[in-house]
Every structure is written in structure tokens, then in C-alpha cells.
C-alpha positions as CSV (number, residue, x, y, z in Angstrom):
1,X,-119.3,-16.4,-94.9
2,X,-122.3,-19.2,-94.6
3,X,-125.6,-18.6,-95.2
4,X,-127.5,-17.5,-92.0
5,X,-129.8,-20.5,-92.8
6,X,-127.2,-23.1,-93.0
7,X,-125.6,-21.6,-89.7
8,X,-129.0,-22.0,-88.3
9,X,-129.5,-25.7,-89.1
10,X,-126.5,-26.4,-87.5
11,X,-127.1,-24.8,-84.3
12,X,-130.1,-26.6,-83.8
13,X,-128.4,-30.1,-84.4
14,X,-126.1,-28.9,-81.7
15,X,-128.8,-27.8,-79.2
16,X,-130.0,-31.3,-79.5
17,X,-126.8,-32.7,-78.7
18,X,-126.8,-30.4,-75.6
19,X,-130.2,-31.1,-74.2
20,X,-129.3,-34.7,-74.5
21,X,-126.2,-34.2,-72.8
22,X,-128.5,-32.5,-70.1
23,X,-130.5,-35.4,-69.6
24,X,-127.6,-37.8,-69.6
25,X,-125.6,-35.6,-66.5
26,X,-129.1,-35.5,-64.8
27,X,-129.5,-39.4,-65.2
28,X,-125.8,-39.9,-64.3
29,X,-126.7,-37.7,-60.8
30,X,-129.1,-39.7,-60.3
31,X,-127.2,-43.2,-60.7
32,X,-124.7,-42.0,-58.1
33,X,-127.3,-41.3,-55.1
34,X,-128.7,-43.9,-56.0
35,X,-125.4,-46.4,-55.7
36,X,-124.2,-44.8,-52.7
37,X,-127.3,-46.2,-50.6
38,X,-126.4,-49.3,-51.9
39,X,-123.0,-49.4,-51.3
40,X,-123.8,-47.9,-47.5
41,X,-125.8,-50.7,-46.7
42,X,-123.4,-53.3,-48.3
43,X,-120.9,-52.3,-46.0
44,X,-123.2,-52.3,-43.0
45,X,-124.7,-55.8,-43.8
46,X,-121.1,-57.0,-44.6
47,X,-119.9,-56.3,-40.7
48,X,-122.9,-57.5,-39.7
49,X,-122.4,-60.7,-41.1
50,X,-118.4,-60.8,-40.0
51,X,-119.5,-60.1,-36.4
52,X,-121.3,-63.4,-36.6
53,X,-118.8,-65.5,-38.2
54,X,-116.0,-64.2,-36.1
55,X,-118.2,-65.3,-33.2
56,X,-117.8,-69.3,-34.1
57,X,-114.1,-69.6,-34.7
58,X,-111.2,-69.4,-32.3
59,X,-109.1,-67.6,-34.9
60,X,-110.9,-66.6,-37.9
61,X,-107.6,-65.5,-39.2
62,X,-106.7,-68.6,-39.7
63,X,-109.8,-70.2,-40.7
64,X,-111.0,-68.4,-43.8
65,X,-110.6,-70.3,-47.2
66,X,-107.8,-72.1,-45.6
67,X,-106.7,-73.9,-48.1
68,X,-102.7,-74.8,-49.3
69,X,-101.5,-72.8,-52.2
70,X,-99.9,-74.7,-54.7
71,X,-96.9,-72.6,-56.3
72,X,-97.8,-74.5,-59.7
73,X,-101.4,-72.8,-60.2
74,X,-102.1,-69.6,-61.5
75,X,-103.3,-66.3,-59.8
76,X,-106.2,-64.3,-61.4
77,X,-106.9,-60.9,-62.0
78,X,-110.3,-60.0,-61.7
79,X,-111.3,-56.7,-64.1
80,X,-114.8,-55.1,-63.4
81,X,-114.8,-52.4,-66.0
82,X,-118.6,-50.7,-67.4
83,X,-120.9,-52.2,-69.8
84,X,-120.8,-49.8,-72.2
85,X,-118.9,-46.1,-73.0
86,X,-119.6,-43.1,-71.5
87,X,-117.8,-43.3,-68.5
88,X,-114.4,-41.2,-69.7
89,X,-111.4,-42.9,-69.6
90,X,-111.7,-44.7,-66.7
91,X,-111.8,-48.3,-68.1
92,X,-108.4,-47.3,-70.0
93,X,-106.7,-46.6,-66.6
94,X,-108.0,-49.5,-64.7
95,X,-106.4,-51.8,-68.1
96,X,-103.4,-49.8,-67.6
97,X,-102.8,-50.5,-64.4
98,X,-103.9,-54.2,-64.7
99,X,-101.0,-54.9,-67.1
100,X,-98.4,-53.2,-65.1
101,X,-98.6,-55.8,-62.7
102,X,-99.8,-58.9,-65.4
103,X,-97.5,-62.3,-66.0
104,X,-99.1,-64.1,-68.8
105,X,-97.3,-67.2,-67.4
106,X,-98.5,-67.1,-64.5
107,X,-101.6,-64.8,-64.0
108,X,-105.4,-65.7,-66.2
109,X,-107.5,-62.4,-66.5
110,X,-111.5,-62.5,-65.7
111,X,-113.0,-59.8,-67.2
112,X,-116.4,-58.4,-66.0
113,X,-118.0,-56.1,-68.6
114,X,-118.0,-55.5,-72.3
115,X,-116.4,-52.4,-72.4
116,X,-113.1,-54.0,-71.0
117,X,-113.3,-56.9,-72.6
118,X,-113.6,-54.8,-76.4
119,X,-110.3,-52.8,-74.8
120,X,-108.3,-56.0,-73.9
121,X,-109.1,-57.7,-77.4
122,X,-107.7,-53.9,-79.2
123,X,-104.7,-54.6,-76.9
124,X,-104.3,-58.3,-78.1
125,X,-104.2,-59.4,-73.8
126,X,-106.2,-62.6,-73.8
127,X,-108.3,-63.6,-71.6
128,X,-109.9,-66.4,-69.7
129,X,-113.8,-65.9,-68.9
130,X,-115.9,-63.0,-69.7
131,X,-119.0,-62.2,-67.5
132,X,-121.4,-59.4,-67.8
133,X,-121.8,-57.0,-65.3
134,X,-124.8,-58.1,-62.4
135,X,-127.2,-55.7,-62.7
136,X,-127.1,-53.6,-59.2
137,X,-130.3,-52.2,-59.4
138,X,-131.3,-55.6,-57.9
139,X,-129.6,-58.7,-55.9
140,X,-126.2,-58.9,-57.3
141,X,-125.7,-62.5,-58.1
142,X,-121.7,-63.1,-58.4
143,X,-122.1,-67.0,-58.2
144,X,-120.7,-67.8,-61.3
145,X,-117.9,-65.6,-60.9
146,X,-117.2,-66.7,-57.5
147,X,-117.4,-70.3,-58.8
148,X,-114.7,-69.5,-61.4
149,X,-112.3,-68.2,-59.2
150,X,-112.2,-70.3,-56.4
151,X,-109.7,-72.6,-58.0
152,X,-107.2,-70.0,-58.6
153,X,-104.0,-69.5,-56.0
154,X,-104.7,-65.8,-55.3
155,X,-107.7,-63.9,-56.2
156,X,-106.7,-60.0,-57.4
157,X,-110.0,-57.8,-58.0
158,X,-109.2,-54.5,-60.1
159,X,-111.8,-52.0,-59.7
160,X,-112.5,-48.2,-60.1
161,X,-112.9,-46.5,-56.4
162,X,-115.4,-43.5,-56.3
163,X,-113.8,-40.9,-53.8
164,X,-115.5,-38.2,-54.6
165,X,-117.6,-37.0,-57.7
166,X,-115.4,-34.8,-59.5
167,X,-112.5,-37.6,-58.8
168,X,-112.2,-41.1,-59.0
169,X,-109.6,-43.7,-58.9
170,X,-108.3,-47.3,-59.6
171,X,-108.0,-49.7,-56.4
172,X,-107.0,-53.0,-56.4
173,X,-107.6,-56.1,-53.7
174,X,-106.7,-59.3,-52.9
175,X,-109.9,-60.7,-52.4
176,X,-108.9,-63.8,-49.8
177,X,-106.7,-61.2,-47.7
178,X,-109.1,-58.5,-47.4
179,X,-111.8,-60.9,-45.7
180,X,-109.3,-62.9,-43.9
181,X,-107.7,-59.6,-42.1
182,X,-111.2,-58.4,-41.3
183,X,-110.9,-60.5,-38.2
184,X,-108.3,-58.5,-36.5
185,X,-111.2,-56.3,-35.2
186,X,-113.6,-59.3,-34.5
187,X,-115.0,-58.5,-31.1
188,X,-118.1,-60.8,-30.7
189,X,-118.1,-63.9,-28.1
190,X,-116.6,-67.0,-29.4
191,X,-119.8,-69.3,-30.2
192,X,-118.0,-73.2,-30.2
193,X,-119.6,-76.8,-29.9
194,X,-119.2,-77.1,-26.7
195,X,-122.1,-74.7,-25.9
196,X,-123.7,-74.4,-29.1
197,X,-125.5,-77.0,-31.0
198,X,-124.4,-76.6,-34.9
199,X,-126.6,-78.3,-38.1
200,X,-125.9,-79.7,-40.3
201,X,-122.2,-79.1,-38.8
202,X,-119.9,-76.3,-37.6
203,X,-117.4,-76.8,-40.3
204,X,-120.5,-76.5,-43.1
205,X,-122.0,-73.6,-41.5
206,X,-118.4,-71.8,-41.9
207,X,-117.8,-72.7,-44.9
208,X,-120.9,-71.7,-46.1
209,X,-120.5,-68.5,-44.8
210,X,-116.8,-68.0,-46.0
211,X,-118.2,-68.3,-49.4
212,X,-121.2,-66.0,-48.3
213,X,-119.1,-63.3,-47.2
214,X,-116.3,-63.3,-50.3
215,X,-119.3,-63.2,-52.3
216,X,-120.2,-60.1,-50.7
217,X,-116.8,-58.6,-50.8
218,X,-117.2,-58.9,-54.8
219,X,-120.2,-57.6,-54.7
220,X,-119.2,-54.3,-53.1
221,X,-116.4,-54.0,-55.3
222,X,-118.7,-54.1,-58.0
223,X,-121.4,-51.8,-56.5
224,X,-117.9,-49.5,-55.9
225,X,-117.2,-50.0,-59.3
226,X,-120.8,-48.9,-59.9
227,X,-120.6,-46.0,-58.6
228,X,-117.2,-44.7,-59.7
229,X,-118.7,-45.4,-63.3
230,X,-121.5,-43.1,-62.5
231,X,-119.8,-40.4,-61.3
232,X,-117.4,-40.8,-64.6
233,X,-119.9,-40.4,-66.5
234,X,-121.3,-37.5,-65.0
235,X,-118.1,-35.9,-65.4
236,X,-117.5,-36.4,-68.9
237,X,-121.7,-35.3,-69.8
238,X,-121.0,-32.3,-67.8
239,X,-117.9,-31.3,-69.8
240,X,-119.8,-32.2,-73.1
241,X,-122.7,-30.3,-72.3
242,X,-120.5,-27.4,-71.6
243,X,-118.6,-27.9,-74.8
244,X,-121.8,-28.2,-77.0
245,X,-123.3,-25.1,-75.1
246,X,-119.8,-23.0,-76.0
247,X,-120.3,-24.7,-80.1
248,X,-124.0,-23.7,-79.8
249,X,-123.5,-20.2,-78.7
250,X,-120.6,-19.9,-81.3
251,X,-122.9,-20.9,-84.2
252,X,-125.7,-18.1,-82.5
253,X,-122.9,-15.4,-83.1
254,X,-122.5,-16.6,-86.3
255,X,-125.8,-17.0,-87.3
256,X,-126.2,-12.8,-86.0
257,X,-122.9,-11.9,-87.7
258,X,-124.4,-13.8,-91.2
259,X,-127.7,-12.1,-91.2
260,X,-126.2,-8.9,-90.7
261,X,-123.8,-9.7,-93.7
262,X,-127.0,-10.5,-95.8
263,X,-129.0,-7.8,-94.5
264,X,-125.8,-5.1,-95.0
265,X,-125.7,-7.3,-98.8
266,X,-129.3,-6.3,-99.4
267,X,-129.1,-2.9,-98.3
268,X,-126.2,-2.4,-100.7
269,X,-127.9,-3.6,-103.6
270,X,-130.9,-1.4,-103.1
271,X,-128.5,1.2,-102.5
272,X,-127.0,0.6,-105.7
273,X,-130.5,-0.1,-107.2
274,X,-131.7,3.1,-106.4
275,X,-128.3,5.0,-107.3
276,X,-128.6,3.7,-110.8
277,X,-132.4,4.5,-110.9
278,X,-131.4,8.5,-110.1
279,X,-129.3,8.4,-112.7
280,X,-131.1,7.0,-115.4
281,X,-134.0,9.7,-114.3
282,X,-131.1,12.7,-114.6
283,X,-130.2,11.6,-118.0
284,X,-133.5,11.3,-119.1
């Protein structure tokens, strides 16, 4: 049996481990309240904003990013996984079911955050721009990624869906599609240029806004992301800080059961001690 001092040491090491733990769940909580707001209000600025664009076009259905496809350019995935670990596995299963549906022939791969990107490279999946993750604590700026994308045929965004915050899982859009079909419930008053003045034009106005508003589709897939994330990462501290608490209080039985074994140790030797003393004092 270890010593009741050694036993001890290495219960405090593993109280440490559990307050921090602690603090990480209660940081975690935290992050999720905090994310939800944000994606509440993305969604209500977002139909906002679609009310008014649906109100200048005929058909929006057919107006948004109507461009043709060419069957000879590439689609793109679009991966938003977390900056860093301590999310659980949830990076692992958005990659997993990324690849189930990749063509390296005909499909790139845009990766959005470090922690994917490290799992693609251990995988040996290339791919063909990396972008960190926009910090959401502030004005999400997805230019750059928008600007990358825009070229390709079909625009796929894999992202991890927060349903609730003991479960989350892995969604996927077609970014293009999901705004376009948006105007199916368009109910505001067509606005055209017959009794509406439009500068610098009606065309540049729409297009402006196109852009605006798949810009803000990313961005809620993100702040989703975000938020999923979180509440992964509250998970796996919670589980942690139950299994260092169930190590901890192991090592405190142990640490009881030792200094009983040294105590019961000591009591036998002076047992002993005192046994040989009587007898020495007999035969004297």
C-alpha cells in the first residue's frame, strides 16, 4: 500500500484538475447564453432584411445570385469546425460526415478553424483555403470567405447545429438555396421602378443586398456553429469534472485506508515494543 503522504499529493493535483474543470463548465454556461442572444437576433435581423429585398423583385426566386452554372467548375464544401479542443468530439463527426459526401475531383474544401484544419491534415484530405474563425463576440466579418466562394458552382456549408444542451448535431446547407427558397414566404409589397426612384440603380441595390444577405446566412451558421461548440464543451467539462471528482474521492479513501495502515503499523510495533520490554523485565 502507498504512503498516506504520497496518496495525499496526488489528491490535491486532482482537486486542481476538478476546480478547473469547474470553472471551464461555468465559462462554457456562460458562452451558450450568451450565443443564443446572438443567434436570436441574427435570425430576426435576417427576415428583416429578406422582407425588404423581397419587396423590390417580382420573383426573388429567381433573382438571387442568378448566375449560369458551369458543369466544368467545382462545388465547395465549406467546414466551420472550433478554434481549438475542448469541444468533445464534435469536429470528428462534422469531418466524418463531410467526406461521406466529398469528390476530390470535383468538390475543393474551405476550412474555417484550426482544429479542423489539424484533423483534415491527420487524415491526409487537402484542402483549399484556411480561415480562422470571426470572432462572434463582435461584428462577424465573413468577407473574405464570402469573396472565396463566390466563384464556386455550388456553395455547401457544414456546420454543427445546437438543438439542445445536452445534444448537438451536424447540419449541412446549400448556401445559394437556402436564401433563394426564403422567398417562397415573401409577403411585403413589390417596390419596382416604376414608382420607386432606385440609386445608384435597382440592379446594384440587389445585388448588393444578395451578397448582404448570404453573408448573413454564413454568419448564423457560424454563430450556430458557435454555440453548438459551447454547449460541447460544456458537456465534455461536466463529464470531466465528474470523473476527477469520482478519482479525487477515490484517492480520499485511500488516503483514510493508508493512514489507518500506518497508524494500525505503528500500534503494532509499540505493541511489539512493549511485549519485548515485559519480557526482558521478567527475566531480569
Amino acid at each position: 500500500m502507498r504512503r498516506a503522504s504520497t496518496v495525499e499529493k496526488e489528491a490535491e493535483s486532482i482537486s486542481t484538475v476538478r476546480d478547473l474543470t469547474s470553472v471551464f463548465e461555468s465559462l462554457a454556461s456562460t458562452r451558450v447564453a450568451k450565443v443564443r442572444n446572438k443567434v436570436k437576433l441574427s435570425e430576426e435581423f435576417f427576415q428583416l432584411l429578406w422582407k425588404r429585398y423581397s419587396s423590390i423583385r417580382i420573383d426573388p426566386s429567381e433573382r438571387i445570385i442568378n448566375r449560369p452554372v458551369d458543369e466544368n467548375v467545382k462545388k465547395v464544401f465549406v467546414i466551420i469546425s472550433a478554434e481549438a479542443g475542448l469541444s468533445g468530439d464534435l469536429d470528428r463527426h462534422l469531418i466524418e460526415t463531410m467526406l461521406r459526401d466529398y469528390d476530390e475531383e470535383t468538390t475543393d474544401i474551405i476550412v474555417l478553424g484550426s482544429h479542423g484544419a489539424s484533423q483534415l491534415k491527420q487524415l491526409g484530405v487537402r484542402y483549399a483555403r484556411f480561415f480562422q474563425v470571426p470572432e462572434s463576440d463582435y461584428y462577424i466579418d465573413v468577407g473574405p470567405v464570402i469573396e472565396a466562394v463566390l466563384p464556386y458552382s455550388r456553395i455547401i456549408v457544414y456546420y454543427e447545429k445546437y438543438i439542445s444542451l445536452g445534444y448537438q448535431d451536424i447540419a449541412s446547407i446549400d448556401l445559394i438555396s437556402s436564401v433563394r427558397t426564403m422567398s417562397e414566404s415573401a409577403e411585403e409589397d413589390v417596390i419596382t421602378a416604376a414608382n420607386t426612384i432606385f440609386e445608384p440603380s435597382l440592379d446594384d441595390i440587389a445585388d448588393q443586398m444578395e451578397i448582404t444577405m448570404m453573408t448573413l446566412a454564413l454568419s448564423q451558421t457560424i454563430l450556430e456553429s458557435n454555440l453548438a461548440q459551447a454547449a460541447s464543451r460544456f458537456n465534455a467539462m461536466a463529464v470531466a469534472k465528474k470523473r476527477a471528482s469520482e478519482i479525487y474521492y477515490g484517492f480520499i479513501q485511500e488516503f483514510h485506508r493508508a493512514k489507518r495502515s500506518e497508524s494500525d503499523s505503528r500500534m503494532r510495533e509499540i505493541m511489539v515494543s512493549l511485549k519485548k520490554k515485559r519480557q526482558r523485565s521478567g527475566e531480569a
